[in-house]
C-alpha positions in Angstrom: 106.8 94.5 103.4 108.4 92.0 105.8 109.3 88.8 104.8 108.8 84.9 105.8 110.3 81.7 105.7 107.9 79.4 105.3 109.0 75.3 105.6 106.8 72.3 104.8 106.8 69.7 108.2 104.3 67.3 107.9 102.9 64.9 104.8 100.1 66.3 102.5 99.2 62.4 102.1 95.2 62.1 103.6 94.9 65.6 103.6 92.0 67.4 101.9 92.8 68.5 98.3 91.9 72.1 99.4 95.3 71.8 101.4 96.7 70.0 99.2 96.3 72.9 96.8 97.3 75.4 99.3 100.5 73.7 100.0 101.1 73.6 96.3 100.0 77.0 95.5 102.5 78.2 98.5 105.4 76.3 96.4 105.6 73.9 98.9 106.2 70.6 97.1 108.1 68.5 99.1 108.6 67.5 102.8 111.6 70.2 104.7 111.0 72.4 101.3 111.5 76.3 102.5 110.1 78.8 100.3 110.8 82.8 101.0 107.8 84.9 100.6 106.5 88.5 101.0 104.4 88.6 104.2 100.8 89.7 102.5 97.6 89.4 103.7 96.4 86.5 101.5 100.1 84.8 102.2 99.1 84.7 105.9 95.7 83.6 104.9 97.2 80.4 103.3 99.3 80.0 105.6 96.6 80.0 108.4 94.9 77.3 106.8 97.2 74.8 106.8 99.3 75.7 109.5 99.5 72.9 111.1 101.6 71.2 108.0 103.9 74.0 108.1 106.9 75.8 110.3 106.9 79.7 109.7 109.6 82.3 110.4 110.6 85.5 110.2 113.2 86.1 107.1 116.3 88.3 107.4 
């Protein structure tokens, strides 16, 4: 299973707290924080959702 980098861009601050969860459930906690994860179905789900908070790339 490929993975992807996946780095936090934008505020969560006025954002709904189903994106709020997301983020959080993602490990994204902090503005520029880069989490590795496996590239899954439900991963690229989340990460669909609020991927306009985000930055994703492909991990080596």
């Amino acid at each position: 299973m490929a993975k992807i980098k996946i780095t936090q861009v934008k505020s969560i601050i006025d954002r709904s707290e189903r994106q709020k969860k997301t983020m959080s459930a993602l490990g994204l906690k902090k503005l520029n924080a880069t989490v590795e994860v496996e590239a899954t179905p439900q991963i690229l789900g989340m990460v669909n959702k609020v991927n306009h908070l985000v930055k994703v790339e492909e991990a080596q």
